[in-house]
Every structure is written in structure tokens, then in C-alpha cells.
N, C-alpha and C positions, 0 to 999 in steps of 0.2 A: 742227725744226718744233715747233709749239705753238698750241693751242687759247686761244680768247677766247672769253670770256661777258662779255656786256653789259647795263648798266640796261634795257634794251630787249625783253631775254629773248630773246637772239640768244645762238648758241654758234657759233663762226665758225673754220677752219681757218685757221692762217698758216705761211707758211713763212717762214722767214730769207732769203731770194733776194727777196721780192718789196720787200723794203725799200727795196731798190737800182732797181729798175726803174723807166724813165724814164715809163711809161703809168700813170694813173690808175687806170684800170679794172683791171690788174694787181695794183696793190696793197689791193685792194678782198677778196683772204681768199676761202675756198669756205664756204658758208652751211650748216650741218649740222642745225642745231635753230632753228628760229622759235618761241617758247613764247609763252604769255598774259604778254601783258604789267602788266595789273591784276589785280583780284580776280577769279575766276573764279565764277560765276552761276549760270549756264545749263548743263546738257549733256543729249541729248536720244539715243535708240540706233535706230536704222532699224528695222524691223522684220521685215525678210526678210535683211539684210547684216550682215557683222562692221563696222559703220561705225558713228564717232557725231560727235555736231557739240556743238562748245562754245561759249562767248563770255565775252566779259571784261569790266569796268569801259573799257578800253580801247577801245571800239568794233570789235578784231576778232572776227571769226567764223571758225571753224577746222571740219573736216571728214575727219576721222581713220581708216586702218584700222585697228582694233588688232592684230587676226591678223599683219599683215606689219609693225606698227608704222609708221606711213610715214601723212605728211601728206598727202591726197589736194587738196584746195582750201582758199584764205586769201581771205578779204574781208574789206576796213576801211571800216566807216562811219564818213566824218570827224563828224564834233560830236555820236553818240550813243554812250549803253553799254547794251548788250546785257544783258540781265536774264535771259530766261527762253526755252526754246527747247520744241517739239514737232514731232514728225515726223508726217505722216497716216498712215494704215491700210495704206495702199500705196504708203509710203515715195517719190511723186512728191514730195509738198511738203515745206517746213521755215517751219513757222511761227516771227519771231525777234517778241517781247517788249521794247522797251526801256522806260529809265528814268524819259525825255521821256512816255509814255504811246502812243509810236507803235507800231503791230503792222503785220509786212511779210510777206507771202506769197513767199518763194522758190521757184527751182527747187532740188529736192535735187541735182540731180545735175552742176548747173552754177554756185548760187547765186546764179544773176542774180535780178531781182527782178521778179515779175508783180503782186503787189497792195499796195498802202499804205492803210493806214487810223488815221487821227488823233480816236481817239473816248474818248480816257480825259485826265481833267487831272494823272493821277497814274503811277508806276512801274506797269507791268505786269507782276503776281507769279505767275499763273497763267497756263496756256495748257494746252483739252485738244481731240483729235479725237473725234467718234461714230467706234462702231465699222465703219459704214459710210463714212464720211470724208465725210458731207453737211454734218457741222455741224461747226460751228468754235469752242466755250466761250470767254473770256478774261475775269480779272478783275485789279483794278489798287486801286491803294491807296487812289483814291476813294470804294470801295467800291461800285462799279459791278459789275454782269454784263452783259457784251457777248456776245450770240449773231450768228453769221455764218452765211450759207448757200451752197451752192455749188447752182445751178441757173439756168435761163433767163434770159438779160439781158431788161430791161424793155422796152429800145428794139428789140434783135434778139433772138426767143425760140429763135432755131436757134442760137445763140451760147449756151454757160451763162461763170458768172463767179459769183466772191463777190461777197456785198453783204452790208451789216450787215440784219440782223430788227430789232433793236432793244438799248436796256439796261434795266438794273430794279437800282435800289437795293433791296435786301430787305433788309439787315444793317443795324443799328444800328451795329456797329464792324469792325471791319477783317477782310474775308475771309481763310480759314486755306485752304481746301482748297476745289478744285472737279474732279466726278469726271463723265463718265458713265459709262453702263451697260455693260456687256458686250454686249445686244443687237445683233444683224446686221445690225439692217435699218432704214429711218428710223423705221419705225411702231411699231417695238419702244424704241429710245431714249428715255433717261430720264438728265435733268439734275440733278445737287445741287449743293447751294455751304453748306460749313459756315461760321461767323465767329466772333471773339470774344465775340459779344453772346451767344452761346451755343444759337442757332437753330440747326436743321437747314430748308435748303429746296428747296424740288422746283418744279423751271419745268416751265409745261406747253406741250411742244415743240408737240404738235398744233393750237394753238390762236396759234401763232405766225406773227406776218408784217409784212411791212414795214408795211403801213397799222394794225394793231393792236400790234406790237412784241410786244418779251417778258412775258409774262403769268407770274404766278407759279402754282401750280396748290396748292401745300401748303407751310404755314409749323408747324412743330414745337420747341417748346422741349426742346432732348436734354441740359442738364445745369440744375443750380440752381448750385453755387458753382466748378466746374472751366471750363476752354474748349476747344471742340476745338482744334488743331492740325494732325490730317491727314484724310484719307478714303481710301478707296481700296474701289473690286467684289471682291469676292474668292469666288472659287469653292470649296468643300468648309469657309471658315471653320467653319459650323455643319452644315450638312448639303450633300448633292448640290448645292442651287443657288447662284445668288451669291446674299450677303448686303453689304451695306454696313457696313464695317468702319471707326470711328473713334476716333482717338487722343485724348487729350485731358491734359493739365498736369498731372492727374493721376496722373499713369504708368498711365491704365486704358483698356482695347479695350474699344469700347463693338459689340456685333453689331447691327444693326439690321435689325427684317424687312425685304424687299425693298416688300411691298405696301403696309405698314399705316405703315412708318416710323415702330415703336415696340422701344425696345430690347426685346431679347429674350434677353441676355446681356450678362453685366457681368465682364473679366476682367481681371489684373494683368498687365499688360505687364512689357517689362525694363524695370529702374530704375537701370541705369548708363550716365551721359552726359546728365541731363535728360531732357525732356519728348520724344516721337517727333515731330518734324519733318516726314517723309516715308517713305509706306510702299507697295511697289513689288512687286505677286506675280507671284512667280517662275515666269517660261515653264518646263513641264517635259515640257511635250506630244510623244511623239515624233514627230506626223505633223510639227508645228511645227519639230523639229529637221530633220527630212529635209528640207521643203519648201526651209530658210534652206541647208542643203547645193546641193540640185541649182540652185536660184537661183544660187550662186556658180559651181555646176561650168558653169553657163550663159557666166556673164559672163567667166571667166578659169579656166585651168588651176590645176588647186590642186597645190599642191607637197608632197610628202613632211613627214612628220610633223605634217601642218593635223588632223585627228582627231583627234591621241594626248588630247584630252581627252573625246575621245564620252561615257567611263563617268560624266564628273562632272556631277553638278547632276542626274544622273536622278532616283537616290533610290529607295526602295521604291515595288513596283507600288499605283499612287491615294495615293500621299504626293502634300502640293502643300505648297510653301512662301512667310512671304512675305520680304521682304528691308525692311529699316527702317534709318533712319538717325536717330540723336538730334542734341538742342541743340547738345551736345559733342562732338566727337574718335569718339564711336563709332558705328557699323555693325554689322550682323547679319543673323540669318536665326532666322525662327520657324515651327518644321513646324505644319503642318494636324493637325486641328481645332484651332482656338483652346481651349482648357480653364483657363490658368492653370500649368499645369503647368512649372515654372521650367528644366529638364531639358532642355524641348523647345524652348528659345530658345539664344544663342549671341551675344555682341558681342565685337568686337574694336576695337583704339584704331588709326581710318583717316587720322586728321589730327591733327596738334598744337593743331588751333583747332578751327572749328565745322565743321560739315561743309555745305556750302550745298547740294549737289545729288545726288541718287542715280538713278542707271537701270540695267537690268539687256539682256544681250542678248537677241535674241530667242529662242536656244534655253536661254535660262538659263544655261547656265554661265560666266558673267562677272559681275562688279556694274563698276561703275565708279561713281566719287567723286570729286569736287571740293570741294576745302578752302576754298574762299572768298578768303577776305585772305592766305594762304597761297600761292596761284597757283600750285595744281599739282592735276593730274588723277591718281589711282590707280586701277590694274588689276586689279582681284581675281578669284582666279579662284576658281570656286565648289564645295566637294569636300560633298555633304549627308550623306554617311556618317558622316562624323563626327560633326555632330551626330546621325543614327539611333544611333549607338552609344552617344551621351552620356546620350541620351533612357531608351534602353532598359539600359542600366547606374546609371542614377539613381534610376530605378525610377518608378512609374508608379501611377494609385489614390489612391488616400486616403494611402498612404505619402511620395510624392511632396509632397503639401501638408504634413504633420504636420513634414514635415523643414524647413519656413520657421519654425515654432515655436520659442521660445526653449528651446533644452532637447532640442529634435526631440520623434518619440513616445517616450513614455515619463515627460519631464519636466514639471515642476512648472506648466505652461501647458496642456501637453495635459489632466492630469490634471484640471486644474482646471474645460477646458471642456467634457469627462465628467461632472464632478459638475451644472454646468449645465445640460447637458444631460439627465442624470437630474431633474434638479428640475423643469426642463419637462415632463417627461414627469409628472410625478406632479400637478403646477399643474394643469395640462390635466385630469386625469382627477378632479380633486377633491383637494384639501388636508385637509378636515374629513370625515373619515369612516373607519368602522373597518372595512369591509367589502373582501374580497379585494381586490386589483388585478391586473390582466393587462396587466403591461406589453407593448409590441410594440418596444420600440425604433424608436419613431418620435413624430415631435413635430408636432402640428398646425401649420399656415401660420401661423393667427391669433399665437403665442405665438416669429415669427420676430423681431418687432421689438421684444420683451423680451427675450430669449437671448442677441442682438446686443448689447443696452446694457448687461447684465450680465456678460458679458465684455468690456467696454470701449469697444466700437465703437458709436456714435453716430449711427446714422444718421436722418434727418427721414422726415418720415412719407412723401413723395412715393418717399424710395429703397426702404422697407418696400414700397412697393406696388411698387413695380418688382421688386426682389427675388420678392414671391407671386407677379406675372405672369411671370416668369422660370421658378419651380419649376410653378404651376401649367397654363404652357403647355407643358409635359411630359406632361399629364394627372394629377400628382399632386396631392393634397390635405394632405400630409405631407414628412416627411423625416429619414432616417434618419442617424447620426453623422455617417458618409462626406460623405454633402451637406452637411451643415449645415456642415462642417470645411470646405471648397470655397468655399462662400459666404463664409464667414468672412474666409479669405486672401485670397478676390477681391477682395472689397467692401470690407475694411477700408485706412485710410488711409496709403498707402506709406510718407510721411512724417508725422510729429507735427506740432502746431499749433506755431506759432515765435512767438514776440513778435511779429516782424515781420506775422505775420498777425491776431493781432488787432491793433496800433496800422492796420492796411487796415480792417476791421471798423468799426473808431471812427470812420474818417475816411471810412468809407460813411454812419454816421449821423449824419453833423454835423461831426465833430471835425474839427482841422489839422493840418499840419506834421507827421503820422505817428503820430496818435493824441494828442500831446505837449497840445494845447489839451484842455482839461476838455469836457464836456455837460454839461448841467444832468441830476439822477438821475429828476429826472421827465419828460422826455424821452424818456430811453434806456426809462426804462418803458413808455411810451406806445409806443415804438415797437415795443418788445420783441412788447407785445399788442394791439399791430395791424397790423402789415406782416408780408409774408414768409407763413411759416407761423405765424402769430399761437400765442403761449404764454396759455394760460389760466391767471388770477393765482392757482388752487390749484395749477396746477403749478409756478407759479414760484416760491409760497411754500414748494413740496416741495422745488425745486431748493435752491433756498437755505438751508435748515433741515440737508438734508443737504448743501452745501459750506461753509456758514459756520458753522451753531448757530442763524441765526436766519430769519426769514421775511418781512424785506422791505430792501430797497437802504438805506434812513436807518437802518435796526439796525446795519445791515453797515458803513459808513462816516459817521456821523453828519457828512456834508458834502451840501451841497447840490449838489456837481458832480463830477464821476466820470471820471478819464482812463484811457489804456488801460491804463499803469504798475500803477497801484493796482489795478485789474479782475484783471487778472494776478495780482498776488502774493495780493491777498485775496481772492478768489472762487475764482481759479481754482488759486489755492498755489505759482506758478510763483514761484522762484528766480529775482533781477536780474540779466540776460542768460544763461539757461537755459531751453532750447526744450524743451517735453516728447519 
């Protein structure tokens, strides 16, 4: 006897006997494995069962236990592929996403099909439920927001059904993330949808309806040069409540108040594997563990050794974690509160390629992952101790940050942004004067966004003020080493400026082909001092005085056009093809 696997993602039993048999159907093999057959998209986790549903480039849809491992239901939609999948609150439905721009409302437990709706001209990338299961999110590469409602049909009001409310293009470029709230109840919910354009936006559900559609309620600019990529509610992020928690290209968690939808923390993500993708907090709740229990002991006898993982994914008593997936190959898990703290995160390499989709069980201790073009699902199972141990053996404090320093504490970096910081302190209190001083070890706000630029880090005046509203929504007016060392590591930039990013620079202000076409140098001036954060021509003459010797663009290159090439070596001192 002997096993076949097929193009098909069939794995099939043969025997030697059936070769000979005169019946067709005989020689037909016993069926062991049915797998995705394309790229895998979508996968989505029930929320009271060990179940989760997938789908493929393929058109099929798969419906899995993973506790018993065992394929529970298969359906194939001839001429679509399945993109993006979501389970409701109360694991009845299975919203599927496809490519064409179709969204279909399934049965979960059957996956016949009760609703169709043809409202996007593009791939449907998003799909969320309200925590009530009234409302139904979806966005699609159009750049559309499709809101659905489940309530009263028009024609029969004792009858309810979905219906579409309406859509709302709010993005300028292609939506990244759309979350809602944690809230319980319709009146509590709260929609966002972040994009590349680099908007944060808030529909206002209250004010929504078929004859008015989806209304937007707040539009927020939450980066200047980075774009989101993910979002996610996250409970104890910054304090007891949710906060709105978003990733962005620059390897930074951006916290955002719930009310005001203004950052109010700025911190370094992981930065191995690309940008975060998708980030997923971690059930850790025990009523939540028990309830997905006795729900199973409901439906079916549970068999010997189904617990032996109770202890994992608990985690210390109010630890909450969330679970992330990068651009690349990796996966992880980062404990509550968000701080920066590098200890307190964890990635592991889940796929040879990108990793296209992350969900977590409902009692947390599982993640599951799908590889994309890879066509395969992984099973992880979630142990949080290790990373407590890692966390709390790495050390924690201001110790914790000083150890991403070249050198850690003690070297030639630390020391350096000591004397900095002494110098601030003494800036601050007067430079010209022979009379005592009473230092405090501590440095006014005002002198945050020179301390920064004197240690290297450059940031625009928009991020300075972000930065003061960060410390000063603390209630302080100061800040002592420890902080300012925090800030430091947060806010500054993961990775160096690359060629490749200024010849983008150039060819935002005109240039071509990658920076490689010239501008004319009075241009680039003109723009310099009046777009954007407009540079005042004494500061620009300071700039330049201090990178070049002299104090205007025609000193610097006596040419009347300027490409990115030359910007780089002679302004900026960069080595051809060496990234700072």
C-alpha cells in the first residue's frame, strides 16, 4: 500500500489490489487529506468553538476542528476566490470576502448561503463584526467602506435581514485596517478604517441609514511621512480601557485616545520581518475560557487529554497580550502595556514567505497562520510564560531601553546622551550667569525638540508637539533621564534614511525615474519654504552652513539643477550606494 498526493492538494490512500479491479469507483483510493489548493487568504476562528474556516485563491472554503484536527465542512465556489473571511459574535454567521468584490453571508454551521451582496468594483481586503453582531464593516480595494445592518426588512418589519446602510469613500489611498469597538451594545459602537493616505476615520454609526447612508463623523491625520498598516481595540494597551492601537511602516505602535482620536503614545514595535501587517489581542479572559469549554461539553463529549493545555496563554494575574504578524515569515506575541520595552515582545519565523492571515482562538491559547502562496495553515500553540520570563529576566526600567544603545549603559552613546542631557538642563536654567544653580535632574518640555536633534534624531515640529502632549498628558511639565531615554528609543527612527528614500523625496517634488531626473535648485527652494512644514531661509542658511560651509543651494553646487545623487553625497555626505 501507498499514499498519493496530488496537484490538487489531495493526499489519497492506494492499495496494490485496486489496480486490478474491474469497478471504477474501486480504483478511485480512500481520501485522507483535501488541502487548499491555491494561495491561502482568509482564515477566520469562531468564537465560542475550537473551529476556524479558511479559503483559498481556489474558490474553496474549508471549516476545520483543530482540537481533533478533522475537516468538519468543504464548499467550492466555482468562478470566485475567496479573500477574506469573519465570523459574527455569536459564531451563527461566516461572512466570506471575495476577489470579484462579492461578500456572502453564510450559515456557520452548514455554509449554505443566506445573503449575497455585489457592492464593491474591487478585492474585498477587510471584513469586521460590531461587538453586538448588528453591524457588518467591509472594505475592498476600491477604497470603499461598506456598512451592513441586520434588522427589520423594509417590505416585512417582523421579518429582520441584512441590508446594505450605505458606502463612503474617505481615503484617498488604499484602506490598511478597519476595526470596531469593543462595545456591547449598538449604541456603544464605534467604527474606524485607517488607509495609506495616512488618515485615521471614524463613521458615525448613529446617524446612519439607508436613506442617508454612511456618514463619516471624524477625519484625523495620524502620521506625516509613515502609513498605517494595521489597527486593532486593545484593552489594558495603555491603561484599564481600550485604546486604539496602530501599526504603521515604521515599525511604531501608534496608542490612540479612545475619545479624542489623538495619539497619546508613540512606541517601537518589533522590527524583525517588516512592517506589522496584522495585530490580534489575545483572549485571556477566564470566564471566556470556561464559557468556549462548557459550549463544547454542550455539543459533544470531550475526550481525555482536550485540557492538557488549560495553563497556556493564561499568563500572569491582568497580563493581556496582543499576538502580531509581520510583512515577512514572522509572528509573535507582545505583553500588555505597550512601553517599548523590547523584552516584552517575542517573533518567531511562521512561514517561509509572507504570512497573509493571523487569528487567535477564543480562549487564547492557539494563534493560527496562513502563509499565503505557500498554501498552508499553521497551528501554534501559545505557552505566555516564556515570554514573562523573558520580559522579567531582560530587565525592565530605563535598563531595559539603555540596552538598544550602541554600547548598552555605560557606553560611548549613553554617556553621550548624559552630557546632553546635562547641557539641557543647564540651557534651560541660564547659560550666561555666575550665580548657583540647582539642578533637579530634570529638563523642561520646551527644550524636548533640541535634546532630540542633538542626539541625532530629527524630528518635525508636528512630532515635538506630539511628543509634549504625550509627556505632558501625564501631568508633567518636565522629564527626567529615564524618560527622556524612553522617548528616545521610541521616537527615533528604526531604520536610517537609504538612498532609496530620498531619490522618493525627489520624485515627490518633481523629479523622475527615482530621483535620477535633475529639479531646477530654485524650485527645490521654493518648495523647501513653502510646503509641508515650511523651513525659514535663516534656518536653511543654518542648515547648510552647518552641512556644507556655506549658506545657500548655488554656493553648494554652482548648477542650476539638483538630483537626488548629488543631494546625498554633497549635503547630506552619503557614500554612493551607502544607506546611513
Amino acid at each position: 500500500d501507498f499514499i498519493v498526493g496530488t496537484a490538487g492538494a489531495l493526499i489519497v490512500a492506494c492499495s496494490s489490489a485496486m489496480f486490478g479491479h474491474p469497478s471504477l469507483e474501486a480504483r478511485r483510493g480512500t481520501l485522507l487529506v483535501q488541502g487548499q489548493e491555491g494561495a491561502v487568504h482568509g482564515l477566520a476562528a469562531h468564537p465560542a468553538l475550537p473551529r476556524f474556516a479558511s479559503t483559498c485563491g481556489a474558490g474553496l472554503l474549508h471549516l476545520w476542528d483543530f482540537e481533533e484536527r478533522r475537516l468538519l465542512l468543504l464548499r467550492l465556489f466555482d468562478g470566485l476566490s475567496g479573500h477574506i473571511l469573519a465570523f459574527s459574535p455569536d459564531g451563527a454567521l461566516l461572512a466570506v470576502g471575495f476577489t470579484n468584490g462579492t461578500l456572502k453571508l453564510l450559515s456557520a454551521t452548514s455554509l449554505q448561503e443566506l445573503h449575497t451582496f455585489r457592492n464593491f468594483k474591487g478585492c474585498v481586503r477587510h471584513l469586521c463584526f460590531s461587538a453586538d453582531g448588528t453591524w457588518l464593516a467591509a472594505a475592498a480595494t476600491d477604497r470603499a467602506v461598506a456598512l451592513y445592518r441586520f434588522g427589520p426588512n423594509a417590505t416585512d418589519p417582523e421579518k429582520h435581514a441584512w441590508e446594505l446602510i450605505g458606502r463612503h469613500r474617505a481615503h484617498a489611498g488604499a484602506v490598511t485596517a478597519l476595526a470596531f469597538s469593543t462595545g456591547e451594545d449598538a449604541a456603544s459602537a464605534r467604527l474606524i478604517s485607517c488607509g495609506e493616505d495616512r488618515m485615521l476615520c471614524e463613521y458615525d454609526l448613529g446617524r446612519a441609514s439607508v436613506q442617508d447612508g454612511l456618514q463619516l463623523r471624524k477625519r484625523t491625520r495620524l502620521e506625516q511621512t509613515a502609513a498605517p498598516t494595521a489597527c486593532a481595540w486593545v484593552k489594558n494597551a495603555l491603561d484599564a480601557g481600550p485604546s486604539l492601537v496602530v501599526a504603521n511602516d515604521a515599525y511604531k505602535l501608534r496608542i490612540v485616545a479612545s475619545d479624542s482620536l489623538v495619539t497619546c503614545r508613540t512606541i517601537l514595535g518589533p522590527t524583525h520581518g517588516g512592517p506589522l501587517l496584522h495585530l490580534r489581542p489575545l483572549p485571556h479572559d477566564p470566564e471566556l475560557a470556561a464559557a468556549s469549554a462548557e459550549l463544547r461539553a454542550e455539543l459533544r463529549d470531550d475526550r481525555p487529554g482536550k485540557e492538557a493545555a488549560d495553563g497556556a496563554g493564561a499568563g500572569p494575574e491582568g497580563a493581556g497580550y496582543v499576538a502580531y504578524a509581520c510583512e515577512d515569515k514572522v509572528a509573535g506575541l507582545v505583553r500588555l502595556p505597550l512601553d517599548g520595552n523590547p523584552n516584552a515582545s517575542m517573533g518567531l519565523i511562521a512561514h517561509p514567505g509572507e504570512v497573509s492571515s493571523l487569528v487567535a482562538s477564543p480562549d487564547g491559547r492557539w494563534l493560527i497562520t496562513a502563509g499565503g502562496s505557500d498554501a498552508s495553515i499553521h497551528l501554534w500553540r501559545v505557552d505566555t510564560d516564556a515570554l514573562d520570563a523573558a520580559a522579567t529576566s531582560g530587565g525592565t526600567g530605563a535598563d531595559a531601553f539603555a540596552a538598544q544603545l550602541d554600547g548598552g549603559k555605560g557606553g560611548p552613546v549613553y554617556s553621550e546622551l548624559v552630557d546632553y542631557f546635562c547641557y539641557a538642563e543647564l540651557r534651560a536654567l541660564g547659560e550666561e550667569t555666575t550665580e548657583e544653580r540647582h539642578l533637579t535632574g530634570r529638563v523642561p518640555l520646551s527644550e524636548i525638540g533640541n535634546l532630540l536633534r542633538a542626539c541625532g534624531h530629527y524630528p518635525t515640529e508636528r512630532e515635538v508637539d506630539d511628543i509634549v502632549h504625550e509627556v505632558a498628558a501625564g501631568g508633567a511639565d518636565s522629564v527626567d533621564f529615564d524618560l527622556f531615554l524612553r522617548i528616545y528609543i521610541n521616537h527615533r527612527p528604526a531604520v536610517g534614511i537609504s538612498n532609496a528614500s530620498i531619490a522618493a523625496a525627489f520624485d515627490a517634488l518633481g523629479a523622475n525615474n527615482g530621483g535620477g531626473c535633475p529639479i531646477p535648485t530654485s524650485e527645490l527652494l521654493r518648495v523647501l519654504q513653502s510646503h509641508g512644514e515650511a523651513i525659514a531661509p535663516d534656518d536653511l542658511a543654518q542648515c547648510l552652513r552647518a552641512l556644507c560651509g556655506v549658506s545657500s543651494l548655488d554656493e553648494a553646487f554652482n548648477a542650476d539643477c539638483l538630483d537626488a545623487k548629488a543631494f546625498a553625497e554633497t549635503v547630506l555626505g552619503f557614500e554612493v550606494g551607502v544607506d546611513a
